[in-house]
C-alpha positions in Angstrom: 3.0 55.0 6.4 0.8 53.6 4.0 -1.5 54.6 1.1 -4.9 52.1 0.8 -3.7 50.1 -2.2 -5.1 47.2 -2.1 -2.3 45.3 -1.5 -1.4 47.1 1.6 -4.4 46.0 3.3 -4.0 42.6 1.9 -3.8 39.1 4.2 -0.8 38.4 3.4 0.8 42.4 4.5 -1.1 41.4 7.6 -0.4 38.3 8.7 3.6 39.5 8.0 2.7 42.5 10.4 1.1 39.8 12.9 4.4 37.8 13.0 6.4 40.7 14.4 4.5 40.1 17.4 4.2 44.1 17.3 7.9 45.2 16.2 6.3 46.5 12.9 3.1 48.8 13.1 1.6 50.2 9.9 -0.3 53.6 9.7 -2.5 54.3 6.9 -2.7 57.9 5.3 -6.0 58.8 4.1 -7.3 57.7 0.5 -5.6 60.8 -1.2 -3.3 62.8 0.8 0.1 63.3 -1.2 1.6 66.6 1.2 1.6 63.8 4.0 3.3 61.2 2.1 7.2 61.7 2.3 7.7 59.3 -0.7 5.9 62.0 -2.4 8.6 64.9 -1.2 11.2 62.7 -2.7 10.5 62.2 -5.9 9.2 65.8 -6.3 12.8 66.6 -5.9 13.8 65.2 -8.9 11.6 66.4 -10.8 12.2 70.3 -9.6 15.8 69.9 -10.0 17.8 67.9 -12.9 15.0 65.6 -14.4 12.3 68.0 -14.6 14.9 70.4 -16.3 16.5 67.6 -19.0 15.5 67.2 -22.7 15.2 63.6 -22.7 15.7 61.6 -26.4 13.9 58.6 -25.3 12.9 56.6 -22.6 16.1 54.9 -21.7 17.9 58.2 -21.3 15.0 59.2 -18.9 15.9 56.3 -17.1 19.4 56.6 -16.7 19.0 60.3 -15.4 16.4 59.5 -13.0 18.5 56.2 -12.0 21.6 58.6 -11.4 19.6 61.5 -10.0 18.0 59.1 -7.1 21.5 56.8 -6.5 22.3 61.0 -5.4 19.9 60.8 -3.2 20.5 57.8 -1.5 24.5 58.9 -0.7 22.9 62.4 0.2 20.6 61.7 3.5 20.9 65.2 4.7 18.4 65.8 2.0 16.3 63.2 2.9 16.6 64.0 6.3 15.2 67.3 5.2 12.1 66.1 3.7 11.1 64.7 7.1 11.3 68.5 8.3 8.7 69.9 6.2 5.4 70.9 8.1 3.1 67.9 6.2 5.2 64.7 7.4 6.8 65.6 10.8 4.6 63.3 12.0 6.8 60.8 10.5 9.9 61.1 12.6 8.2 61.2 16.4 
């Protein structure tokens, strides 16, 4: 699932998709649709839970929360299972 930058509908993303011989098929969301873009539910997260709730001192200390926060994520994938169960992106996982 892809948004319409332009360099998803580049020649170069599509002659990669070509050489797959059909192994890899891309689906475009429309122009501006972020309830159907999972990426979307996933860093929304975040930002409900301990980075939207931080008093940062500077950039770098952003950083390193959000870095921590989503290396969570990625050793947690019941939560991002449960992204995939929210109404908007089902279509994602059939």
């Amino acid at each position: 699932m892809l948004h319409r930058h332009p360099v998803h509908r580049s020649t170069a993303v599509r002659d990669f998709v070509d050489s797959t011989e059909g192994r890899l098929r891309l689906f475009f969301l429309p122009s501006y649709s972020p309830d159907l873009n999972p990426d979307e539910l996933v860093w929304n997260h975040p930002k409900r839970h301990k980075v939207g709730k931080s008093d940062f001192k500077g950039p770098n200390q952003m950083r390193a929360v959000v870095m921590k926060f989503m290396r969570y994520l990625q050793r947690t994938p019941s939560i991002i299972r449960g992204f995939f169960r929210a109404p908007s992106v089902r279509y994602a996982i059939g």
